[in-house]
N, C-alpha and C positions, 0 to 999 in steps of 0.2 A: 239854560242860564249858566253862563259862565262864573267862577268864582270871583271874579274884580266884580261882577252886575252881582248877585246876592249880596256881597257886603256894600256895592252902594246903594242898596233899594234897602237895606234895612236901616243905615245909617240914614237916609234920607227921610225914611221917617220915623225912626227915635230921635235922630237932631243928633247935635255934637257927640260924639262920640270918638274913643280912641279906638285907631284900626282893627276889629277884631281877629284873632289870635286862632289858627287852626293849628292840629294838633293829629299827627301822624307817623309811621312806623316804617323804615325802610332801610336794606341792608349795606343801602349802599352812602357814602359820604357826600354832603351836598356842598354843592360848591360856593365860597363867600360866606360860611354858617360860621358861626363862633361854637368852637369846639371845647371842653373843658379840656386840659392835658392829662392824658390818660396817668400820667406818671404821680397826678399833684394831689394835695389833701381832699379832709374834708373840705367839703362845698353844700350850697342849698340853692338852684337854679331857680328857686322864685326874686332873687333879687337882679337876673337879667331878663325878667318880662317887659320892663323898661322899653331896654334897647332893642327887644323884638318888637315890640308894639311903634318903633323907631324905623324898623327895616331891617335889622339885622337878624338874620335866623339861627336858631341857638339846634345845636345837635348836643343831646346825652346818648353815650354810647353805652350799650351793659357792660361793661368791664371796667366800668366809670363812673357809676350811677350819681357818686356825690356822698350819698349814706346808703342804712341798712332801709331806712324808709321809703323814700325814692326808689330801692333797688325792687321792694315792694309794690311800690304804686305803679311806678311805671311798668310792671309787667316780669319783672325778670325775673324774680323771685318768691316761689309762692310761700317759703317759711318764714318766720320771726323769731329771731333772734332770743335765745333763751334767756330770762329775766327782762323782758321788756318789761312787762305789768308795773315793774318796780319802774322802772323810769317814767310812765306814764301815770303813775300813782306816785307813791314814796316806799323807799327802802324803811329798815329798820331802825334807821339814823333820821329819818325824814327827809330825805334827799333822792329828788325826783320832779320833774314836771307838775305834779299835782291837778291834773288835769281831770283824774278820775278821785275820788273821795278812797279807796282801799283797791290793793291789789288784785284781790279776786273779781271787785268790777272793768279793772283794768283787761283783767285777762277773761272775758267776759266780752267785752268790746271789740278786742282783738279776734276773738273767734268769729265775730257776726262779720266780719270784712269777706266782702265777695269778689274774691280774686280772678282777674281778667288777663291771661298771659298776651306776652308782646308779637306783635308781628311782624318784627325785624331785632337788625341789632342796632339800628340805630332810633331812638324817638326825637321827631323833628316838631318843634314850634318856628311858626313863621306865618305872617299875616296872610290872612285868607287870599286878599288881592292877590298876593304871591306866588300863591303856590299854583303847581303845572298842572296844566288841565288836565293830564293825563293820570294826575293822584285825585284820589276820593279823598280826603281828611277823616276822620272817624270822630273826630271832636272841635267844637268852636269856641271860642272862651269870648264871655263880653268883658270888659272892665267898666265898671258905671258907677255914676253917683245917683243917687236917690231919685233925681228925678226919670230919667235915664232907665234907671232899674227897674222903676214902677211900670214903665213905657213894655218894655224884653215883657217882664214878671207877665204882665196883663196880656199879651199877644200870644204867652206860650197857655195860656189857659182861654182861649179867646175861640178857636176850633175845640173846643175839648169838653165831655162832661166832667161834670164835677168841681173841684176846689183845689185839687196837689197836682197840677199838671208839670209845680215846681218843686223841689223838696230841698229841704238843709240839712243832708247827713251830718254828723261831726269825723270832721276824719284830720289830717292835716291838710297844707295848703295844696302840695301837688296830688293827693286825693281827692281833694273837691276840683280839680280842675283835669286829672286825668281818670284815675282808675273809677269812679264812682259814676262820671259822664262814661266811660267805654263799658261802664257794665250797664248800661242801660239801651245800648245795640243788640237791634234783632225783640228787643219786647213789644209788643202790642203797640203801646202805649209809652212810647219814651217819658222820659220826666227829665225833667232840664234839673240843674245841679248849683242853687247857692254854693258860693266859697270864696275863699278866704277871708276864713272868719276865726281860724287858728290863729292863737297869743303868738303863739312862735313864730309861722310865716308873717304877718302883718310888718311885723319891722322891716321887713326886707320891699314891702310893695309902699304904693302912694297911698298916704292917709284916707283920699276922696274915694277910693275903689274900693267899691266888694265884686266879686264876680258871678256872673251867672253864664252855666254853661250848656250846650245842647248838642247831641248827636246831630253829624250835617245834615241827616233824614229829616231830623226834627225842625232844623231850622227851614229847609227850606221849604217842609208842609207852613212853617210858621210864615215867611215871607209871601204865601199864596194865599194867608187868607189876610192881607193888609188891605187887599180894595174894600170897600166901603166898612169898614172897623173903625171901629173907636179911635182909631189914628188920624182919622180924615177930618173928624169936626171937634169942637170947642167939648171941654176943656182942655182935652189932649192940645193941641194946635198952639194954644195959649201957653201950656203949659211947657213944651218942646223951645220955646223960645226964648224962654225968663234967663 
């Protein structure tokens, strides 16, 4: 199965959906990709998933990452920056994120992060359709609205025992959509990845999307077990169409 045939047999039955989003690691420069300027400021690349989702493929380079977080997620970097806790908590001024209730839960959080180093120097998003046969992706990203979501959510628990075949770590946006899905390569049992669901990244994505994401192992065990599933008949059918 080609990558343009997996993303349209899955689009085809979750229904509308935005192109989804693979996610991989190569040393070399892709050609036509929107590149950050290595030389320019801060940045945060969840506000050109857009324009990937659009056709244009975005390359972050490690020498470029955007921030110290990113530099993080995406694989470059396995250390954190000394005094995070405080900016994901509050200083002694009370200036900070406030994401965690006190610094020591902060730093606490930080340590549970299960770092997955990169495979190149460069990390390429670009739609599944897109990308060359001859790359593997190592991650897929959906963007979905609720209905949509329920569709992914239900499919990736659908072959599966049990109940968390999906999970919603808290991490930020490019964690939920890279380091937290690439560390779930090579388990048993992949487990697909709620995200963006970070106060921070949100502003930069479309109000309608949260995303859920899968190792491409995962999806396309998921794509193989769509014939006669709950996607074939009512309510699904009904519901894929509203």
């Amino acid at each position: 199965m080609t990558h343009k045939e997996l993303s349209e047999k899955i689009t085809e039955a979750i229904g509308t959906l935005p192109p989804p989003v693979a996610v991989y690691y190569t040393n070399d420069a892709i050609a036509g990709a929107f590149e950050w300027n290595c030389q320019g400021p801060h940045f945060c690349h969840i506000g050109r998933l857009g324009a990937v989702r659009s056709g244009k493929p975005m390359v972050i380079h490690k020498d470029n990452p955007g921030c110290m977080g990113a530099a993080k997620f995406l694989g470059w970097e396995p250390n954190t920056r000394p005094g995070f806790e405080y900016f994901l908590s509050h200083d002694e001024e009370g200036k900070g994120e406030r994401f965690k209730k006190t610094p020591e839960l902060a730093r606490s959080f930080i340590e549970s992060f299960e770092y997955v180093a990169a495979k190149g120097d460069y990390c390429v998003f670009q739609r599944l359709q897109d990308v060359p046969e001859s790359v593997e992706p190592e991650v897929v990203i959906f963007f979905a609205e609720p209905d949509q979501f329920s569709g992914l959510f239900w499919l990736a628990n659908y072959g599966r025992t049990g109940k968390d075949a999906v999970i919603a770590p808290m991490t930020s946006g490019c964690g939920s959509i890279v380091s937290e899905p690439r560390a779930q390569i090579g388990k048993p049992e992949p487990k697909g990845i709620i995200g963006m669901i970070d106060p921070a990244a949100r502003p930069k994505e479309d109000k309608r999307y949260l995303t859920i994401s899968f190792t491409y192992g995962m999806l396309i065990e998921m794509v193989e077990t769509i014939p006669g599933s709950f996607l074939e008949i009512e309510p699904w059918t009904k519901l894929k169409e509203r």
